[in-house]
PDB file of N, H, CA, C and O in Angstrom:
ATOM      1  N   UNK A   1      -7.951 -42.987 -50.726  1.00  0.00           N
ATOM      2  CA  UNK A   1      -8.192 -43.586 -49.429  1.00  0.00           C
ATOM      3  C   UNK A   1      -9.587 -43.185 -48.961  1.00  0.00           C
ATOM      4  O   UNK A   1      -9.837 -41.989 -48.814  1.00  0.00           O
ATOM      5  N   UNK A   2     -10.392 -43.996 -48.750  1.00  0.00           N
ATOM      6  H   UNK A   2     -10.189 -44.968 -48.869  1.00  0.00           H
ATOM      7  CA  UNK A   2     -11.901 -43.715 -47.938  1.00  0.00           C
ATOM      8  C   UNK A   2     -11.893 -44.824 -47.185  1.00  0.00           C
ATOM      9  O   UNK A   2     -11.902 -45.998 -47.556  1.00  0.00           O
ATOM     10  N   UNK A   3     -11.868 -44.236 -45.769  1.00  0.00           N
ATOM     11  H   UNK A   3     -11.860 -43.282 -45.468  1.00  0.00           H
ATOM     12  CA  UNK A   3     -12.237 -45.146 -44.533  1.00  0.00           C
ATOM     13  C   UNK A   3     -12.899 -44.903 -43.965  1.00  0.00           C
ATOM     14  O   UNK A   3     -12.933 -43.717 -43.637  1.00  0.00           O
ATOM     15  N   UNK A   4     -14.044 -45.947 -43.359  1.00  0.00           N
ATOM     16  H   UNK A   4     -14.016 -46.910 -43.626  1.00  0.00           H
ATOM     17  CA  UNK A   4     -14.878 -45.497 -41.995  1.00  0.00           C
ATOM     18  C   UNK A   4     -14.247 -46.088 -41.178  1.00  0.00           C
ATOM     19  O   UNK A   4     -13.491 -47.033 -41.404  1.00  0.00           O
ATOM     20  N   UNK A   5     -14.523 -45.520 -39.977  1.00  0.00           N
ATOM     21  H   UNK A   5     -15.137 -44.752 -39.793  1.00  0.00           H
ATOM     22  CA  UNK A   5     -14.286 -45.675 -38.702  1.00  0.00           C
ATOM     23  C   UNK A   5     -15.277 -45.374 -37.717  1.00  0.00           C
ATOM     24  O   UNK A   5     -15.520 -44.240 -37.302  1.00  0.00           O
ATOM     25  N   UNK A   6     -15.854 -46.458 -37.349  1.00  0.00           N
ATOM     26  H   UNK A   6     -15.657 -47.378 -37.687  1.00  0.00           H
ATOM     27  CA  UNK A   6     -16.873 -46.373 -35.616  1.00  0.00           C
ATOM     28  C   UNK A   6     -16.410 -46.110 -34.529  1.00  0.00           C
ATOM     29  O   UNK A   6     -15.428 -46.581 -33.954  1.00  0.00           O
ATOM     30  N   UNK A   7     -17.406 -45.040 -34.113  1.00  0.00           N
ATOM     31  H   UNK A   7     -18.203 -44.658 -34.580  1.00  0.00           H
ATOM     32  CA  UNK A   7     -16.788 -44.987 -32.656  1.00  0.00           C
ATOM     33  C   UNK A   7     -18.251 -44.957 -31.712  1.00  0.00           C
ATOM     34  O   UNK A   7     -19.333 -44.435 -31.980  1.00  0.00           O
ATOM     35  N   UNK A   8     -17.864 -45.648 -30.644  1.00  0.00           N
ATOM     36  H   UNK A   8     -16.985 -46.073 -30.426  1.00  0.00           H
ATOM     37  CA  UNK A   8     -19.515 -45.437 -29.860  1.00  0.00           C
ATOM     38  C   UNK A   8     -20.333 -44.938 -29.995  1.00  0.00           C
ATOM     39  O   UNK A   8     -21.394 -45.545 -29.854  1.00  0.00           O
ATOM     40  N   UNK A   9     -20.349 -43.121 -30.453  1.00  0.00           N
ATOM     41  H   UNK A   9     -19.487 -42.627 -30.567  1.00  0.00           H
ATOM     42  CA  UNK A   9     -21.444 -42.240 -30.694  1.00  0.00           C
ATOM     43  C   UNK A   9     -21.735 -42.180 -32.249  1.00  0.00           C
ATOM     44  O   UNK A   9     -22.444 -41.238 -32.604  1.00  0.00           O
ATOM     45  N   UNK A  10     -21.199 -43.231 -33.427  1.00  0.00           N
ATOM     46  H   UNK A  10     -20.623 -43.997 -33.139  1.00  0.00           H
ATOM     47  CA  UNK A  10     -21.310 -43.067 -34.161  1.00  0.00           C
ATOM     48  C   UNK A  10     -20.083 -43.157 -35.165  1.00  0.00           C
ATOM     49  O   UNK A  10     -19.615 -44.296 -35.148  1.00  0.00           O
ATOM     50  N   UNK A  11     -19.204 -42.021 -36.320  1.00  0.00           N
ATOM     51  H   UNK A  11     -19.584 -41.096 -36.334  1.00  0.00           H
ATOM     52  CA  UNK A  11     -18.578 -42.531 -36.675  1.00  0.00           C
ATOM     53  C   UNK A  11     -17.964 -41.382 -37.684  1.00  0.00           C
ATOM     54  O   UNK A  11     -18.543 -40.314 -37.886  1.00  0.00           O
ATOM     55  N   UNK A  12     -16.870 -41.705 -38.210  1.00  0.00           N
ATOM     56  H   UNK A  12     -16.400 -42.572 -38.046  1.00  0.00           H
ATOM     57  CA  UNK A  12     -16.326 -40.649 -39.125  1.00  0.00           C
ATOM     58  C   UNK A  12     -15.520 -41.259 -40.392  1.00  0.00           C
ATOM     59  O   UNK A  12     -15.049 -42.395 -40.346  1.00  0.00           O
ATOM     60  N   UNK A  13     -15.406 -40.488 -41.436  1.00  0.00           N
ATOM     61  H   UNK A  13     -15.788 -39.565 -41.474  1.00  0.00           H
ATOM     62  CA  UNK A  13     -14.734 -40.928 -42.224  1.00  0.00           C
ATOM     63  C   UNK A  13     -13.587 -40.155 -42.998  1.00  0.00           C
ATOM     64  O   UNK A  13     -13.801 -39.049 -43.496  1.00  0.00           O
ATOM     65  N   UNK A  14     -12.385 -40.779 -43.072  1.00  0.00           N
ATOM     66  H   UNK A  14     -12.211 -41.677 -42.668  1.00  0.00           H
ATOM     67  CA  UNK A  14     -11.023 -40.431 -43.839  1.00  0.00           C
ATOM     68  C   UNK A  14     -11.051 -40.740 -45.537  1.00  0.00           C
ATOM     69  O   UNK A  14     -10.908 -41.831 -46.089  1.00  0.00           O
ATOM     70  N   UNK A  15     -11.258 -39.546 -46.095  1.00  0.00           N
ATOM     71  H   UNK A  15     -11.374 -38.660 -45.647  1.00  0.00           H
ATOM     72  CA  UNK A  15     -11.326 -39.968 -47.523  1.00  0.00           C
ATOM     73  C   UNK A  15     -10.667 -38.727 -48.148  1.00  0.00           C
ATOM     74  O   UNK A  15     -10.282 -37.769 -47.477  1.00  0.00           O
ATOM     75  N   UNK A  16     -10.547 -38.836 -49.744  1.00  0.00           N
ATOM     76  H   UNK A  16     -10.860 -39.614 -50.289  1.00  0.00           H
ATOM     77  CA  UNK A  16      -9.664 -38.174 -50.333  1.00  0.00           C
ATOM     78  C   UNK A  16     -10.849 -36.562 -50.318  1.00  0.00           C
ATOM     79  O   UNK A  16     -12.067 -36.513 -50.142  1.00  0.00           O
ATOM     80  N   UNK A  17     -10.032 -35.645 -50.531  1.00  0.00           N
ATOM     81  H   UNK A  17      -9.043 -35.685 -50.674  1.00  0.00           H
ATOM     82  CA  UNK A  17     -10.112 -34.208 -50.709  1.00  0.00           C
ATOM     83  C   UNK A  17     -11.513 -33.833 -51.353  1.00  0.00           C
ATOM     84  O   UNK A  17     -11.814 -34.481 -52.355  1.00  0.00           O
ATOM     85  N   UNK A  18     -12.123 -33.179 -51.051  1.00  0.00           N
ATOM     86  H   UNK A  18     -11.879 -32.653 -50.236  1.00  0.00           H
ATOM     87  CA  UNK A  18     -13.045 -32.642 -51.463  1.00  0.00           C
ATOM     88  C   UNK A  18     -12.919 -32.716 -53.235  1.00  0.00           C
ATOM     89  O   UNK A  18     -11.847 -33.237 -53.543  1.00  0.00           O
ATOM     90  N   UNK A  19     -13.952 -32.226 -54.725  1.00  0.00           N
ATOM     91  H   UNK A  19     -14.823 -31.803 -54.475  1.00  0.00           H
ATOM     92  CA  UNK A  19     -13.284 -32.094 -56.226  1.00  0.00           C
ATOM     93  C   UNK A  19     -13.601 -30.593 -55.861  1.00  0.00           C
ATOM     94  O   UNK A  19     -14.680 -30.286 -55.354  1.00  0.00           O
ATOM     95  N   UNK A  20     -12.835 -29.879 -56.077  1.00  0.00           N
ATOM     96  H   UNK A  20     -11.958 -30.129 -56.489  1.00  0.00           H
ATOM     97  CA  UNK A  20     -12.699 -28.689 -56.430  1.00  0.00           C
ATOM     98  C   UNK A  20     -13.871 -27.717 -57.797  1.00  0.00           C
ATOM     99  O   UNK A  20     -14.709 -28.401 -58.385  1.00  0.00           O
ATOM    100  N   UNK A  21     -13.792 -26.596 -58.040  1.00  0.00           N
ATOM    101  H   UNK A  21     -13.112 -26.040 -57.563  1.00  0.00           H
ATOM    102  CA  UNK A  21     -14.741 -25.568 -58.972  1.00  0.00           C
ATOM    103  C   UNK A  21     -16.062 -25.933 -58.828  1.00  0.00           C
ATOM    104  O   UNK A  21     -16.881 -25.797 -57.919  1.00  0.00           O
ATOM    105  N   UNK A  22     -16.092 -26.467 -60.014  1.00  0.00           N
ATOM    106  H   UNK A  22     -15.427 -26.578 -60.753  1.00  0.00           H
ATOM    107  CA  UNK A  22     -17.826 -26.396 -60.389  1.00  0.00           C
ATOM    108  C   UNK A  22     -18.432 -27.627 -58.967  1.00  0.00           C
ATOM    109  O   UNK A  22     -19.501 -27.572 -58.359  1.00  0.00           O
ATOM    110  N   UNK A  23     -17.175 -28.746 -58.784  1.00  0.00           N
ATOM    111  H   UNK A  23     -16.307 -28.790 -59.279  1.00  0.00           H
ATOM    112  CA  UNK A  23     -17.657 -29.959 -58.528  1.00  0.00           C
ATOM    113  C   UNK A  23     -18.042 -30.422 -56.713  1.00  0.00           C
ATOM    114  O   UNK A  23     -18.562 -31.407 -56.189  1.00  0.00           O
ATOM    115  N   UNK A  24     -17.322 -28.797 -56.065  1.00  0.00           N
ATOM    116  H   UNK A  24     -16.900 -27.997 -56.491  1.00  0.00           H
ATOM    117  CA  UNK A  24     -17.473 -28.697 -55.101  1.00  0.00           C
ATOM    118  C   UNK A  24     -18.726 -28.663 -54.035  1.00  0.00           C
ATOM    119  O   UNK A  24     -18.918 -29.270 -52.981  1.00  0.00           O
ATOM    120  N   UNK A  25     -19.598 -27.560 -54.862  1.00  0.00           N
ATOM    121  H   UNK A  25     -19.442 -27.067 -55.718  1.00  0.00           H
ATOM    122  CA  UNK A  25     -20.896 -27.677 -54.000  1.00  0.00           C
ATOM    123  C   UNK A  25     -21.688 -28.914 -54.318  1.00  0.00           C
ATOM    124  O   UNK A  25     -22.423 -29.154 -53.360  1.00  0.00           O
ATOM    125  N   UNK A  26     -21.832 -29.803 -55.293  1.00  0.00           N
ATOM    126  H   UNK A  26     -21.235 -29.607 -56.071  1.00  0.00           H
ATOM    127  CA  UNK A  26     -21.812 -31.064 -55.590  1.00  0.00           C
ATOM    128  C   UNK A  26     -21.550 -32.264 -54.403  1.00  0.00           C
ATOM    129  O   UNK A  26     -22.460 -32.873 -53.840  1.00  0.00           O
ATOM    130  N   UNK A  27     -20.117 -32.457 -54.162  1.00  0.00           N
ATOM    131  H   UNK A  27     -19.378 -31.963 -54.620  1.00  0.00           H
ATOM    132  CA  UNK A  27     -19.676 -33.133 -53.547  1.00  0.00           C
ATOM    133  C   UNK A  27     -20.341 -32.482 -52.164  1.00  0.00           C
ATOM    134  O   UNK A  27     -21.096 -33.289 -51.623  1.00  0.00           O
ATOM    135  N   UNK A  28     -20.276 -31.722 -51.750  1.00  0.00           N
ATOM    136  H   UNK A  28     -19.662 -31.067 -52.190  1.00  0.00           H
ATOM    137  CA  UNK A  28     -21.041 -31.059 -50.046  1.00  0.00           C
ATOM    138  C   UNK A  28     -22.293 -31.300 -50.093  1.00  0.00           C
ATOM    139  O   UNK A  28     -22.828 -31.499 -49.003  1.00  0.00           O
ATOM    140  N   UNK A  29     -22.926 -31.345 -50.999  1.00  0.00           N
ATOM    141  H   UNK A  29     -22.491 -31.183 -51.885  1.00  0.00           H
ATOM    142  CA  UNK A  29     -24.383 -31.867 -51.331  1.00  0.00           C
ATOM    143  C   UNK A  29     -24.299 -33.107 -51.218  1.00  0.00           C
ATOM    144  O   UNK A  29     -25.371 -33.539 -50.794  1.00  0.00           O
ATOM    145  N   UNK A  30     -23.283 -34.201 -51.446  1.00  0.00           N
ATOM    146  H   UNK A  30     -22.412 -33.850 -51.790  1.00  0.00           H
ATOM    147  CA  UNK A  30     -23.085 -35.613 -51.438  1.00  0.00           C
ATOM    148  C   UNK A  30     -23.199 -35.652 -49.902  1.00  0.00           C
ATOM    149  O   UNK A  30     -24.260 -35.988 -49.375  1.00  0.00           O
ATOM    150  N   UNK A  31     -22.100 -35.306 -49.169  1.00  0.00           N
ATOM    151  H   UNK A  31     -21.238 -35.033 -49.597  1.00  0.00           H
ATOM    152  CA  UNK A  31     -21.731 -35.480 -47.566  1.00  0.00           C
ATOM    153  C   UNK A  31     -23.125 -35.551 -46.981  1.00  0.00           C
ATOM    154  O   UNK A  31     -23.662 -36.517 -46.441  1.00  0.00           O
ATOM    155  N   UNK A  32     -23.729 -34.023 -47.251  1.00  0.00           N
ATOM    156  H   UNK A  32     -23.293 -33.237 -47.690  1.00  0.00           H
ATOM    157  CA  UNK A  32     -24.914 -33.737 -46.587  1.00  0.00           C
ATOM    158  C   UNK A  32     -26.474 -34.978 -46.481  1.00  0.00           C
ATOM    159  O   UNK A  32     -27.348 -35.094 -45.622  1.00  0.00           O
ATOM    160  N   UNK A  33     -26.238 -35.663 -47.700  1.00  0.00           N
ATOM    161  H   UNK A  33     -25.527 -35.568 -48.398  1.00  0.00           H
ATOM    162  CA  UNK A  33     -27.170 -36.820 -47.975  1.00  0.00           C
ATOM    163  C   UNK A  33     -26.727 -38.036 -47.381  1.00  0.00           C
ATOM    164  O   UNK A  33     -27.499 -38.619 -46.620  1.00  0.00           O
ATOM    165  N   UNK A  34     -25.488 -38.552 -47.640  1.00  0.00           N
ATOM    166  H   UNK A  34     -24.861 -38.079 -48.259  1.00  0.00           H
ATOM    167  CA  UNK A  34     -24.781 -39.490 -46.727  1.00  0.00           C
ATOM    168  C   UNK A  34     -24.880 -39.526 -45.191  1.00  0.00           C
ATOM    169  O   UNK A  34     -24.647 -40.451 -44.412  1.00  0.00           O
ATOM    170  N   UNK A  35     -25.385 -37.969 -44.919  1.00  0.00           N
ATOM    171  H   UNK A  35     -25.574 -37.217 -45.551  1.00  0.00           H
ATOM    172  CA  UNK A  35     -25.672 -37.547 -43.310  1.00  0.00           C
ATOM    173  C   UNK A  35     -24.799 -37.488 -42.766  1.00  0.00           C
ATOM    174  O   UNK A  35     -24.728 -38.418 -41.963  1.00  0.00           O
ATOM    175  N   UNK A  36     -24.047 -36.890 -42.740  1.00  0.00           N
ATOM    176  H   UNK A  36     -24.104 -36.134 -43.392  1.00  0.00           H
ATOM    177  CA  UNK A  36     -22.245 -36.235 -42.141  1.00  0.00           C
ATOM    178  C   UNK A  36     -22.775 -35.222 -41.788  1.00  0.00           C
ATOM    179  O   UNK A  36     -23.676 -34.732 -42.470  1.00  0.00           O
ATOM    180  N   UNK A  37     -22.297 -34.584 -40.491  1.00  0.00           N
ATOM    181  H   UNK A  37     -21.565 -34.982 -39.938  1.00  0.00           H
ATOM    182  CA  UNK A  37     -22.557 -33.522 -39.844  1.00  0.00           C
ATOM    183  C   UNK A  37     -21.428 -31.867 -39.895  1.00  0.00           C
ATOM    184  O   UNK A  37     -21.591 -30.664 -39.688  1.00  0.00           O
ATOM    185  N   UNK A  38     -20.288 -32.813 -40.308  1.00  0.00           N
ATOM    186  H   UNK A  38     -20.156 -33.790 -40.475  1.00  0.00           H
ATOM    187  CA  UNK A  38     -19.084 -31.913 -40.088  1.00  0.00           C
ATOM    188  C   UNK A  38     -18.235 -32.468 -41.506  1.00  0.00           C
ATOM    189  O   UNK A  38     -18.293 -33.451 -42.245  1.00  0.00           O
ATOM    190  N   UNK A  39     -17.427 -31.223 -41.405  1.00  0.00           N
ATOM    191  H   UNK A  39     -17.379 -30.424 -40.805  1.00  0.00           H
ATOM    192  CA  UNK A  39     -16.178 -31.724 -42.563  1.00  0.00           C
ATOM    193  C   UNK A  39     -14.941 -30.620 -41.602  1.00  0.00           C
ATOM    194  O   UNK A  39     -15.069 -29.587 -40.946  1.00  0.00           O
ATOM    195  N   UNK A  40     -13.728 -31.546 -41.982  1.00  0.00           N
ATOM    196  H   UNK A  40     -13.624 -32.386 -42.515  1.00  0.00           H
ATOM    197  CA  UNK A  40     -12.510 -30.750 -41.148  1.00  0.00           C
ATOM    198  C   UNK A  40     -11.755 -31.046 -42.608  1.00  0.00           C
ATOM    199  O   UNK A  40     -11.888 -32.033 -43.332  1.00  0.00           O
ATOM    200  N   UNK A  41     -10.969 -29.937 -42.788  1.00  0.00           N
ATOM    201  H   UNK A  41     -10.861 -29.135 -42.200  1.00  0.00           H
ATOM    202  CA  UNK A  41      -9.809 -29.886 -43.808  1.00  0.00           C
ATOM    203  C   UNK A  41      -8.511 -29.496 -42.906  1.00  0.00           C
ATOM    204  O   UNK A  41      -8.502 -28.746 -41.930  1.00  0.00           O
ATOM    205  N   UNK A  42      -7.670 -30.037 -43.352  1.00  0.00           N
ATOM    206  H   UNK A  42      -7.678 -30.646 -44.145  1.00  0.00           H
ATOM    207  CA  UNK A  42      -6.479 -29.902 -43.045  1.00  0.00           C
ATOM    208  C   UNK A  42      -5.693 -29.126 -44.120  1.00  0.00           C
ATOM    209  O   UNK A  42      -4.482 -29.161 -43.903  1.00  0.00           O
ATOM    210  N   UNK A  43      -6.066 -28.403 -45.268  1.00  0.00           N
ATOM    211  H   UNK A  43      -7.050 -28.374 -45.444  1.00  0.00           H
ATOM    212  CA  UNK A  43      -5.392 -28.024 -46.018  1.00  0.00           C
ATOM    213  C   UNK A  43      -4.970 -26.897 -45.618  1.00  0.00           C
ATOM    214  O   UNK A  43      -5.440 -26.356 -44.617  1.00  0.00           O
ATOM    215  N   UNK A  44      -4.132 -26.438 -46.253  1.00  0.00           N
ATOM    216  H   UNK A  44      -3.750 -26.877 -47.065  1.00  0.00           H
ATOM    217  CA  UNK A  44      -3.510 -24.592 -45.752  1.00  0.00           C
ATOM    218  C   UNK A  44      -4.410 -24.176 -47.367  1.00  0.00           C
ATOM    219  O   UNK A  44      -4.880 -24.772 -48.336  1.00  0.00           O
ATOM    220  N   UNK A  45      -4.190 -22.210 -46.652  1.00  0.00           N
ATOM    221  H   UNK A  45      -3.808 -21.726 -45.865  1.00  0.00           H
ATOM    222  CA  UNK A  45      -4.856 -21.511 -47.695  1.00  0.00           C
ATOM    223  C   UNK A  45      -4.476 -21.535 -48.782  1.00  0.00           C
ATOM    224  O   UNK A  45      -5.259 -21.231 -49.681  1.00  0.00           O
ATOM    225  N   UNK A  46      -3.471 -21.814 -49.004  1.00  0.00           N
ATOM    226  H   UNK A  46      -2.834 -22.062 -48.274  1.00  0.00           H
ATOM    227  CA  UNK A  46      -2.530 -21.624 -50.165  1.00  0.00           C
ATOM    228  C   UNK A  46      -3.077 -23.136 -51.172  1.00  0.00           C
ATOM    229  O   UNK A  46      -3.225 -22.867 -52.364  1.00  0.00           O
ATOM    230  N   UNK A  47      -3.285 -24.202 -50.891  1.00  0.00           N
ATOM    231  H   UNK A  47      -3.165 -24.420 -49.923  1.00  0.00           H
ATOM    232  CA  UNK A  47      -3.113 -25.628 -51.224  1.00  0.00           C
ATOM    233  C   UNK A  47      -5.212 -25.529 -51.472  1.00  0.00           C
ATOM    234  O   UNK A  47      -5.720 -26.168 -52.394  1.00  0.00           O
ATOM    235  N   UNK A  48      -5.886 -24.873 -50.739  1.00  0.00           N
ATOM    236  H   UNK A  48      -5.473 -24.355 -49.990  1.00  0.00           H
ATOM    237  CA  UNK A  48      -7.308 -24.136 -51.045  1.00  0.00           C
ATOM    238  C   UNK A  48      -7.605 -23.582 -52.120  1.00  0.00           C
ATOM    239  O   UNK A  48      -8.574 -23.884 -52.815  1.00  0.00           O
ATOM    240  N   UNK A  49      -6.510 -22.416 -52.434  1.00  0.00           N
ATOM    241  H   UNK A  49      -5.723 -22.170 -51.869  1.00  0.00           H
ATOM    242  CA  UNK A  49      -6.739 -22.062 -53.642  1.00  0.00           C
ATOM    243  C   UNK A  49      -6.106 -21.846 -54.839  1.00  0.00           C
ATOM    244  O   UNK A  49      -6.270 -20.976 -55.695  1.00  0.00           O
ATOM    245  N   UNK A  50      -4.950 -23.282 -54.721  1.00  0.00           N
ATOM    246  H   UNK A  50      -4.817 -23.989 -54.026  1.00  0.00           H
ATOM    247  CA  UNK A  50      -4.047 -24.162 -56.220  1.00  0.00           C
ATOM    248  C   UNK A  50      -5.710 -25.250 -56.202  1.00  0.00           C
ATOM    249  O   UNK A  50      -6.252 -25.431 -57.292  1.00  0.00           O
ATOM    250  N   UNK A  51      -6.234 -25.757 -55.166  1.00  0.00           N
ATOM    251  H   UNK A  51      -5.793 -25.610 -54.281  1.00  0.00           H
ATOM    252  CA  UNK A  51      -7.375 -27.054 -55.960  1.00  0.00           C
ATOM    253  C   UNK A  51      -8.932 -26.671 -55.603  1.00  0.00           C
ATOM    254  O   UNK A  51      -9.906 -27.406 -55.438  1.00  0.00           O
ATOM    255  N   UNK A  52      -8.775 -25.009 -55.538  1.00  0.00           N
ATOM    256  H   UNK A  52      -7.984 -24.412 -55.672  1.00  0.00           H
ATOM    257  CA  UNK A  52     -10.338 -24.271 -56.233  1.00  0.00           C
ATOM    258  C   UNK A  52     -11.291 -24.981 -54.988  1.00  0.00           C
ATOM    259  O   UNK A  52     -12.390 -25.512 -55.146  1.00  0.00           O
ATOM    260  N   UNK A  53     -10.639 -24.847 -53.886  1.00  0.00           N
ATOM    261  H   UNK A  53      -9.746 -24.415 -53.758  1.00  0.00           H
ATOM    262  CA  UNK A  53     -11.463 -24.970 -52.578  1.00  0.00           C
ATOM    263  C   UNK A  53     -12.196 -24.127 -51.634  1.00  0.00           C
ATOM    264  O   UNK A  53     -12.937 -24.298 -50.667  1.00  0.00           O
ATOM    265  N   UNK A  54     -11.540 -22.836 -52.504  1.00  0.00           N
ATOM    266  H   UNK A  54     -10.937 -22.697 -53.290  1.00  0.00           H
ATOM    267  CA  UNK A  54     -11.772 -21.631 -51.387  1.00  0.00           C
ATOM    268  C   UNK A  54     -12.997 -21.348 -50.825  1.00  0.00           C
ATOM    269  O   UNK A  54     -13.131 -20.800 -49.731  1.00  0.00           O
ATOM    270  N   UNK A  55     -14.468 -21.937 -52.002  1.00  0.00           N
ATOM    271  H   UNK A  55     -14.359 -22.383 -52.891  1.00  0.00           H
ATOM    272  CA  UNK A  55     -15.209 -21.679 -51.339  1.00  0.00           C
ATOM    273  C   UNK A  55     -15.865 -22.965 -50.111  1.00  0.00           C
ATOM    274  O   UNK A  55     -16.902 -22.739 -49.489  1.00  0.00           O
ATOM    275  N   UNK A  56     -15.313 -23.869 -49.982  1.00  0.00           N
ATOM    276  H   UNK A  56     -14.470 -24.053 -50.487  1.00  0.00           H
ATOM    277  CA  UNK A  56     -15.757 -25.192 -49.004  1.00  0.00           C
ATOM    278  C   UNK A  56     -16.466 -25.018 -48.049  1.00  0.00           C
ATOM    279  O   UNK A  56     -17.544 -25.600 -47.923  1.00  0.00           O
ATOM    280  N   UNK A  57     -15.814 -23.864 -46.871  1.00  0.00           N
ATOM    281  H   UNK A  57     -14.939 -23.392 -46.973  1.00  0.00           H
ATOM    282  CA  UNK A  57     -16.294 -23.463 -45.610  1.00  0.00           C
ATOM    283  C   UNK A  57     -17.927 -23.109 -46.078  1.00  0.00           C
ATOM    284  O   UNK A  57     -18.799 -23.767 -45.510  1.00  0.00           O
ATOM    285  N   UNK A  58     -18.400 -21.963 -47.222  1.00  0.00           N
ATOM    286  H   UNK A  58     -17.692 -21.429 -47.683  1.00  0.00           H
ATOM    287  CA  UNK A  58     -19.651 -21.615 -46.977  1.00  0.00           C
ATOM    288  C   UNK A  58     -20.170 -22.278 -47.196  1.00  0.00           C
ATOM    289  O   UNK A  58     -21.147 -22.647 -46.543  1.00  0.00           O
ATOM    290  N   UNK A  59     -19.571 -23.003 -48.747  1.00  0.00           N
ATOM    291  H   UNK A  59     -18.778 -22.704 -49.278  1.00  0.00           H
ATOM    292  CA  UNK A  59     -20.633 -23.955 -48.783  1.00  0.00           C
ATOM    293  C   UNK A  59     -21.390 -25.389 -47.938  1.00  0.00           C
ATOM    294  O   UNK A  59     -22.381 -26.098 -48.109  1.00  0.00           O
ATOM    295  N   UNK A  60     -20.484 -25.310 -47.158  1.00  0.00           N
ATOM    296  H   UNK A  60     -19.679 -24.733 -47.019  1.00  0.00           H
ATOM    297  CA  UNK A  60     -20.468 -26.719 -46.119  1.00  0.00           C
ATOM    298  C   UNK A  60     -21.754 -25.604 -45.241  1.00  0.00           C
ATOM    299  O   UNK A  60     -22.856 -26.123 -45.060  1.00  0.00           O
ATOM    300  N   UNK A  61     -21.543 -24.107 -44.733  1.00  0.00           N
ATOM    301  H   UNK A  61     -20.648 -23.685 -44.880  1.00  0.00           H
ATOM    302  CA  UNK A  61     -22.050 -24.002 -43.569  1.00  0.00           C
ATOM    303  C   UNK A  61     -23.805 -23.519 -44.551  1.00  0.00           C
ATOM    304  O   UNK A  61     -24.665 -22.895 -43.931  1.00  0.00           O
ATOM    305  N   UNK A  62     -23.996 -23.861 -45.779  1.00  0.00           N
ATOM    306  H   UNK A  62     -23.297 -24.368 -46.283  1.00  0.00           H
ATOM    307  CA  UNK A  62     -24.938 -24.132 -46.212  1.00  0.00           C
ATOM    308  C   UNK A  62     -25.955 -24.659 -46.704  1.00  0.00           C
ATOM    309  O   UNK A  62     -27.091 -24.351 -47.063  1.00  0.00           O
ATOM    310  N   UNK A  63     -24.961 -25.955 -46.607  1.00  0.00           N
ATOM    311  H   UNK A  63     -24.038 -26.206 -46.315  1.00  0.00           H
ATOM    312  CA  UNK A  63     -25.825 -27.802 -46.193  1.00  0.00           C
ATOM    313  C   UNK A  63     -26.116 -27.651 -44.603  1.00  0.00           C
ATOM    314  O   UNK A  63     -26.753 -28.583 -44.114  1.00  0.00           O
ATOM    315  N   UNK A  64     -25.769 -26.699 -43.816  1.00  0.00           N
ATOM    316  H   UNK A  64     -25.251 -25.942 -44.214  1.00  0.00           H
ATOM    317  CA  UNK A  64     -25.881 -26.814 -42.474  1.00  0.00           C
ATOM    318  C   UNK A  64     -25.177 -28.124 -42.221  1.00  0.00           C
ATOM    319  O   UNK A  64     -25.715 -29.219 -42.062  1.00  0.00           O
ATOM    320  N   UNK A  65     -23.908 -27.845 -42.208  1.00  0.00           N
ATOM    321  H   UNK A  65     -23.471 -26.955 -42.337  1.00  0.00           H
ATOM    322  CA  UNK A  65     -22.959 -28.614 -42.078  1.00  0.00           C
ATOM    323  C   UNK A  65     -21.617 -27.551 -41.165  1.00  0.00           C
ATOM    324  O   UNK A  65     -21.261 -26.447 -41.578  1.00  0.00           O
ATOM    325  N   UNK A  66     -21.073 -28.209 -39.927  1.00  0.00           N
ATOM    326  H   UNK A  66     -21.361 -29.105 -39.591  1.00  0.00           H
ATOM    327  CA  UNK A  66     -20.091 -27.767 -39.668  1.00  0.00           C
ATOM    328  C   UNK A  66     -18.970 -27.623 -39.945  1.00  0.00           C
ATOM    329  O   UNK A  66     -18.455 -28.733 -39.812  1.00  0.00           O
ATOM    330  N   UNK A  67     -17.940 -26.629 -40.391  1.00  0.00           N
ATOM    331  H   UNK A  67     -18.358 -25.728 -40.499  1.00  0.00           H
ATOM    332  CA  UNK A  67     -16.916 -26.597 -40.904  1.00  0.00           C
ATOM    333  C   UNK A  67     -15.523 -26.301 -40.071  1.00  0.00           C
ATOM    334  O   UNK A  67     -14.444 -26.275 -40.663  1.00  0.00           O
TER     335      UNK A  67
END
């Protein structure tokens, strides 16, 4: 599932899960070029680190990206 959605100030998008290990800081490097400001996960810790997410948060807050 990848959706955008507009909203007056702009806009957000619903898409599938971050790829996990190697492919992670990758993909946050993707967001960051696409020009996304934020990423929100809904995952629990546990479901973080069965799909090798654990590190997401830094790496997001190292695109200078909010997490």
């Amino acid at each position: 599932m990848n959706r955008l959605i507009r909203v007056k100030s702009g806009g957000f998008r619903v898409g599938p899960r971050l790829r996990g290990g190697d492919w992670l800081e990758v993909d946050i490097q993707s967001l960051k070029q696409e020009g996304f400001s934020f990423i929100v996960s809904l995952l629990t810790a546990e479901e973080n680190q069965e799909l090798d997410l654990v590190h997401e948060a830094s790496l997001a807050i190292d695109q200078k990206l909010q997490f």
